[in-house]
C-alpha positions as CSV (number, residue, x, y, z in Angstrom):
1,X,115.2,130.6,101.3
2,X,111.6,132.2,101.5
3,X,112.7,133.5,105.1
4,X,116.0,135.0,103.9
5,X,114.3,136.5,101.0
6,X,111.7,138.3,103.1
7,X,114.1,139.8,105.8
8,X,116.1,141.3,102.6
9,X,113.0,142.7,101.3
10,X,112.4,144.2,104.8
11,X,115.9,145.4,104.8
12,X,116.2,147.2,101.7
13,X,113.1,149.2,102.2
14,X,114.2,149.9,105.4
15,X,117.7,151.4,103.9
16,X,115.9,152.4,100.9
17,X,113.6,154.8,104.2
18,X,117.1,156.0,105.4
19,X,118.9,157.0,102.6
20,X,116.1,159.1,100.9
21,X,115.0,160.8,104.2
22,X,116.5,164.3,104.7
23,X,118.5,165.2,107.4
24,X,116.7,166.2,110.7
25,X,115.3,169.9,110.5
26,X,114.6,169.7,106.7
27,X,112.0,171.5,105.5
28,X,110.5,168.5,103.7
29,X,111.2,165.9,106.4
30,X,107.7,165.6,107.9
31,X,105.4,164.6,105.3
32,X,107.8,162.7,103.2
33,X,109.1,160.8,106.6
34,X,105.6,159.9,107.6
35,X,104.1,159.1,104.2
36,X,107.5,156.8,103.4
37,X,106.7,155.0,107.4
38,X,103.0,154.3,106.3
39,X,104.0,152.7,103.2
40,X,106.0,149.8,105.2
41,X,103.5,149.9,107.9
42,X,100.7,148.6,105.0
43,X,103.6,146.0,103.4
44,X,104.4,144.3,106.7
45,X,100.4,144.3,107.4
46,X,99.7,143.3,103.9
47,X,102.3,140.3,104.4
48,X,101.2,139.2,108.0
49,X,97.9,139.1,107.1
50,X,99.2,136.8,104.0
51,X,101.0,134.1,106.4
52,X,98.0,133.9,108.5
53,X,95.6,132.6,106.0
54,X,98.1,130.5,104.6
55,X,98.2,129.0,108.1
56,X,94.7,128.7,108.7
57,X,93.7,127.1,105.4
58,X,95.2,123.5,104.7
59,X,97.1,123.1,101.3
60,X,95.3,121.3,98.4
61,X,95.5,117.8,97.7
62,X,96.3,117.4,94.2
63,X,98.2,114.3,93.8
64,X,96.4,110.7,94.0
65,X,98.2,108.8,96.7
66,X,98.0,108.0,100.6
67,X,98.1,111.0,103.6
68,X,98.3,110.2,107.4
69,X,96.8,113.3,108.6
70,X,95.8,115.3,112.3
71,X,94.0,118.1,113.1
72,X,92.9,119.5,116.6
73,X,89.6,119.4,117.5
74,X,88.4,120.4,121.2
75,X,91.8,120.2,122.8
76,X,93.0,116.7,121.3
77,X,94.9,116.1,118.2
78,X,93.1,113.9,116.0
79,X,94.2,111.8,113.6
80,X,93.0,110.0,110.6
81,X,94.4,108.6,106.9
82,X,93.1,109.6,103.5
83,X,93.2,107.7,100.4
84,X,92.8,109.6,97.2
85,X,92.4,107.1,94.7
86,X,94.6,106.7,91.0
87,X,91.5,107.7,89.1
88,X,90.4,110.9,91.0
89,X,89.5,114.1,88.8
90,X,90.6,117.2,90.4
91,X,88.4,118.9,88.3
92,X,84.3,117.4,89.2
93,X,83.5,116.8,92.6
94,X,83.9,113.5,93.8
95,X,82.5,111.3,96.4
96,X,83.6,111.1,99.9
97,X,83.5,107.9,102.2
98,X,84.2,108.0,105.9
99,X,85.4,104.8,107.3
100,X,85.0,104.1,111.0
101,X,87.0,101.0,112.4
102,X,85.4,98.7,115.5
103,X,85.9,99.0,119.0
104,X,89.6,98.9,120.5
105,X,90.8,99.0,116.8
106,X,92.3,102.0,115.4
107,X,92.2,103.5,111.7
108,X,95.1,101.4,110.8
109,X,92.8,98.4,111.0
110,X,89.9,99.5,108.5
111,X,92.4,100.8,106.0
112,X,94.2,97.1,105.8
113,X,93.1,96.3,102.4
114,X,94.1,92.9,103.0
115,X,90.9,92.5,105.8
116,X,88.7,95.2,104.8
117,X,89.7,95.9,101.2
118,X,88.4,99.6,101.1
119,X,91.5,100.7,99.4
120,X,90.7,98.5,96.4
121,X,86.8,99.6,96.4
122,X,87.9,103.3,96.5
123,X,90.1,102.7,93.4
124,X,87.3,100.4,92.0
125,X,84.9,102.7,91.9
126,X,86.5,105.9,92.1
127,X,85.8,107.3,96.0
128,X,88.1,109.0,98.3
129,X,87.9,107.4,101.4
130,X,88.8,108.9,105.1
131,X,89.8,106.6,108.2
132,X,89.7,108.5,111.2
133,X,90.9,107.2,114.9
134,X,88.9,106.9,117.5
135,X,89.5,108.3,120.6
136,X,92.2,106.4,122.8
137,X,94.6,106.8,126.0
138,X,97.4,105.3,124.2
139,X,100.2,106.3,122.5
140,X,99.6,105.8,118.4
141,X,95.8,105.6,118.9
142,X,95.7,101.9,119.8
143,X,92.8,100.1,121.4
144,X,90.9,103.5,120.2
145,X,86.6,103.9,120.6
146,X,84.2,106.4,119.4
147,X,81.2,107.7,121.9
148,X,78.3,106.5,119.5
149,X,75.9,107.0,122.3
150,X,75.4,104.2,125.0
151,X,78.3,102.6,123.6
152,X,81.7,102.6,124.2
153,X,84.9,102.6,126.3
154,X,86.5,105.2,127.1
155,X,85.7,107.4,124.4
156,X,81.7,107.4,126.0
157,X,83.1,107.5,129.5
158,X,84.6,110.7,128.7
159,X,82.0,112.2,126.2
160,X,84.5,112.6,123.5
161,X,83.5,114.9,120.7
162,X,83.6,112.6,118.1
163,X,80.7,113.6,116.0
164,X,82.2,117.4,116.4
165,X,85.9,115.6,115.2
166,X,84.6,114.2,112.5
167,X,82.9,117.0,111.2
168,X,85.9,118.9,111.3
169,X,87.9,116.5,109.3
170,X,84.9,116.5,106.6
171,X,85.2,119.7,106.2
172,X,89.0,120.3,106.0
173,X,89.4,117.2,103.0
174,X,86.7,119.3,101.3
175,X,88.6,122.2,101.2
176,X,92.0,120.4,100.3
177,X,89.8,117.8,97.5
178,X,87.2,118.5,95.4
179,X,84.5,116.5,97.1
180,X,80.9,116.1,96.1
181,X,78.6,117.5,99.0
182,X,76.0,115.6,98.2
183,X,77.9,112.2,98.3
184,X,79.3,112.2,101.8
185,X,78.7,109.0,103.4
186,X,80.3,107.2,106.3
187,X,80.1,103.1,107.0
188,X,81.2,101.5,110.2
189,X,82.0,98.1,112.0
190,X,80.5,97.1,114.8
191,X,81.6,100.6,117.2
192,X,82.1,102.3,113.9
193,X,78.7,101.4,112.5
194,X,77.1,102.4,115.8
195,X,79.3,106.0,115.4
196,X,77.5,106.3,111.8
197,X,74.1,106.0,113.6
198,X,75.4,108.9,115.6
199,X,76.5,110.8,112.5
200,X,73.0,110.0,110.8
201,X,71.4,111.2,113.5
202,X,73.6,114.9,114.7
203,X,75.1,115.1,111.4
204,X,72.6,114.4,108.8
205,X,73.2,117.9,107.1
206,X,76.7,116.6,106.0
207,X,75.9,112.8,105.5
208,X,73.5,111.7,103.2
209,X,73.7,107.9,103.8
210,X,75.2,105.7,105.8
211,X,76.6,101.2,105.9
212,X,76.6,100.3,109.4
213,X,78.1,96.2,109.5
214,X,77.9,94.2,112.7
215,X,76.7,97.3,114.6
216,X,73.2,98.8,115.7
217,X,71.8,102.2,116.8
218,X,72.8,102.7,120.4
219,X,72.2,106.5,120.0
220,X,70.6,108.3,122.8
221,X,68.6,111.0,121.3
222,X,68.5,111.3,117.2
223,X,66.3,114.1,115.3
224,X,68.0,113.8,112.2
225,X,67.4,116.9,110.4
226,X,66.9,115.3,107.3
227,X,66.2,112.0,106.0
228,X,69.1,109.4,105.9
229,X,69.6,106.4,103.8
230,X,70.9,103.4,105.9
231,X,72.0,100.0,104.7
232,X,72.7,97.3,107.9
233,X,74.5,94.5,107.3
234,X,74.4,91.9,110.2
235,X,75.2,88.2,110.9
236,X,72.4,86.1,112.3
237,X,74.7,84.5,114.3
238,X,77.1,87.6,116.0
239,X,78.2,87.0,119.0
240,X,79.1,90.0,120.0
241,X,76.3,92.6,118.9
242,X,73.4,90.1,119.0
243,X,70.9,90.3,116.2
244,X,67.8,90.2,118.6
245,X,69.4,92.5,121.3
246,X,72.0,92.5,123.9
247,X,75.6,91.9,124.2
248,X,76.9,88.1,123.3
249,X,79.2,85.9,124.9
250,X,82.1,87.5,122.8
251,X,81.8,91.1,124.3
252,X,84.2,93.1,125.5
253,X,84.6,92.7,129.5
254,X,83.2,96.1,130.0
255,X,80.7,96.1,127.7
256,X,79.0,93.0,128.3
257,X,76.1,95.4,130.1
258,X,75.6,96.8,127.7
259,X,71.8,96.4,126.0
260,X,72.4,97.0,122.4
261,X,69.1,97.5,120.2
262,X,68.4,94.4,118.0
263,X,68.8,94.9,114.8
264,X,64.8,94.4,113.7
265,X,64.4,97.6,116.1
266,X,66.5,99.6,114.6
267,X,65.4,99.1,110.9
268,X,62.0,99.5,112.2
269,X,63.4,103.3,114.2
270,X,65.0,104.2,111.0
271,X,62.1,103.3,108.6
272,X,59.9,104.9,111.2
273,X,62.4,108.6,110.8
274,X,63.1,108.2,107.2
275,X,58.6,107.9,106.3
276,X,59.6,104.6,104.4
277,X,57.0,102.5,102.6
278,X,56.1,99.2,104.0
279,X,56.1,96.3,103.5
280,X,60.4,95.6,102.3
281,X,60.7,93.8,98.9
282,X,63.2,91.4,98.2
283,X,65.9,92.7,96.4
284,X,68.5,89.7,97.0
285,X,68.3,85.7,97.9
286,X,71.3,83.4,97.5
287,X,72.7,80.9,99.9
288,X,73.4,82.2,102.6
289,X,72.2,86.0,102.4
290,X,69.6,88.2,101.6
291,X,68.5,91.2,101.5
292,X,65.4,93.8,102.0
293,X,64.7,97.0,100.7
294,X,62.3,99.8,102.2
295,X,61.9,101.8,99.5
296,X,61.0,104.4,98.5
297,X,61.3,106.5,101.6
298,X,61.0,110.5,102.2
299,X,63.8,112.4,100.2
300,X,64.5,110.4,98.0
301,X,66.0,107.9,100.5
302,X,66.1,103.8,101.7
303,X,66.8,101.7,104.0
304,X,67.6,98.2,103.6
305,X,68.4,95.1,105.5
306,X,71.0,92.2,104.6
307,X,71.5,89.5,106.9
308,X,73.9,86.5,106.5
309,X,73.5,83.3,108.1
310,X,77.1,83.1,109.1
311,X,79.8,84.9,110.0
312,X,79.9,86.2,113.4
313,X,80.9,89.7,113.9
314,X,82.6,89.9,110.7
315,X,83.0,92.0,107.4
316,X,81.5,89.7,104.9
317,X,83.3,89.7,101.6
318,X,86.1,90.9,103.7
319,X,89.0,88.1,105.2
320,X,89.2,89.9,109.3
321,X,88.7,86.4,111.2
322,X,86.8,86.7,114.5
323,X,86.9,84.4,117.1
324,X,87.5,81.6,114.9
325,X,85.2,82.5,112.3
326,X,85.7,83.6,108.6
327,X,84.1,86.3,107.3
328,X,80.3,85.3,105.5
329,X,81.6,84.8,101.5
330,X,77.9,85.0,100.4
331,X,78.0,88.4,99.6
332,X,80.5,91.4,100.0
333,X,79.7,94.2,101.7
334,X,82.0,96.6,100.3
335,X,80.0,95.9,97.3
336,X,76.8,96.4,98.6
337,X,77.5,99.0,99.8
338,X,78.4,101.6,96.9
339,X,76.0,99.5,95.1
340,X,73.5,101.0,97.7
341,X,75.0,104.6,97.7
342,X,75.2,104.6,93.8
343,X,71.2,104.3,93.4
344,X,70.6,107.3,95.8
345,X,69.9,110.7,94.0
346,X,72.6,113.6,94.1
């Protein structure tokens, strides 16, 4: 109907031209033709120029709910979900969670509530959260990576953008939601959390923190411009990203190679960036987890460690069984996690 209604608009200032022109040879017909021709010329450019900026800027989100979203971003359509939760206030800026799913999983995965239960924290505590897909070969994004650095698949093979993708999606919910600029964080398993290294490390001006679970820092070059705060959460007994370095007996074929930091290194690189005072102080001890806090560290930051002593490569708190192994119940680390984020200044 909008179309119809434009070409009648068109159409009637077009008759509207012909009927009120005089005939050929008229002594007026000059100056009256060409000032009634500029007018339409500045109503069709006034209208194009309309339609193109409602093309190039995405429509608000106003409405709580869940969107399965792409954009293109260096030649490849990209996709990702949103979830806006029940509580969200379209008027105050609210915080923004990016959540990256494992090696050959796809954003599907991390948004199951029923392994990861991200939808229930973002409607717990009030955060929209994004699920992007990492990059795959497939059709629907299965068996999907992200290029995190030395690590992995296909996505590294081919130097995927991902960093630049993920910008780009940041950037596009903030200008559909009202989203809090200074709480942008992004959290990770195990390929995801190493991506959220990445992120902390080429895109610290738009992430202020990061959760990495199950994963480590397999960057190859980070001068974050900016401190960071990171919470790692890691099993001592991972079989797949080893705690003291190296791939375990449960990785992937192809990346069995691959020499993945231990975890005590990469604290001690991010407490190292982030000017962090030492020693750590305990700031939790139950059965079977703890957890240690640098703090404070420059800009107001932290990083912290929590280790639990089962597990395996595995969201704890979450239900996601892993070669045979349920997920550590000693602590969750959904809740951790914004527990972690909530402290930080804004």
């Amino acid at each position: 109907m909008p179309v119809l209604r434009r070409v009648f608009s068109s159409s009637m200032l077009l008759l509207c031209v012909s009927l009120l022109l005089p005939s050929p040879g008229a002594a007026q017909d000059g100056p009256l033709r060409q000032r009634l021709k500029e007018r339409l010329q500045q109503r069709q450019q006034e209208r194009a120029s309309t339609q193109s900026a409602s093309a190039s800027v995405p429509g608000a989100i106003n409405q709580p709910g869940d969107y399965r979203l792409t954009l293109t971003h260096d030649g490849l359509s990209r996709a990702y979900l949103l979830h806006v939760p029940k509580s969200y206030p379209a008027t105050h800026p609210t915080p923004l969670l990016v959540a990256l799913h494992g090696g050959g999983g796809n954003m599907d995965f991390q948004a199951d509530d029923s392994s990861y239960g991200l939808i229930s924290a973002s409607e717990r505590e009030g955060f929209v959260v994004a699920f992007p897909n990492g990059y795959s070969r497939f059709p629907g994004g299965k068996l999907a990576t992200w290029n995190a650095g030395n690590c992995c698949g296909a996505s590294r093979d081919n130097n995927v953008d991902d960093v630049g993708f993920i910008r780009d999606m940041v950037k596009r919910i903030s200008a559909q939601l009202q989203i809090d600029p200074g709480r942008v964080y992004a959290s990770g398993m195990s390929n995801g959390g190493m991506m959220s290294y990445r992120l902390a490390c080429e895109a610290a001006d738009v992430f202020s923190a990061i959760a990495v679970v199950a994963g480590t820092d397999n960057t190859r070059l980070c001068q974050p411009i900016r401190p960071v705060a990171v919470l790692h959460i890691h099993a001592k007994n991972d079989d797949h990203v080893l705690f003291n370095g190296g791939a375990g007996p449960a990785a992937f074929s192809k990346e069995a190679e691959t020499q993945h930091t231990s975890i005590p290194d990469t604290v001690a690189k991010w407490t190292h960036l982030d000017a962090c005072s030492l020693p750590p102080k305990r700031v939790l001890d139950r059965p079977g987890a703890s957890c240690e806090s640098y703090a404070p560290c420059a800009g107001g930051s932290a990083v912290q460690l929590c280790v639990t002593d089962t597990g395996a490569h595995s969201w704890p708190g979450g239900h996601k069984t892993r070669g045979g192994e349920q997920p550590s119940q000693a602590l969750s680390a959904n809740q951790v996690m914004w527990d972690f984020f909530s402290q930080l200044p804004h």
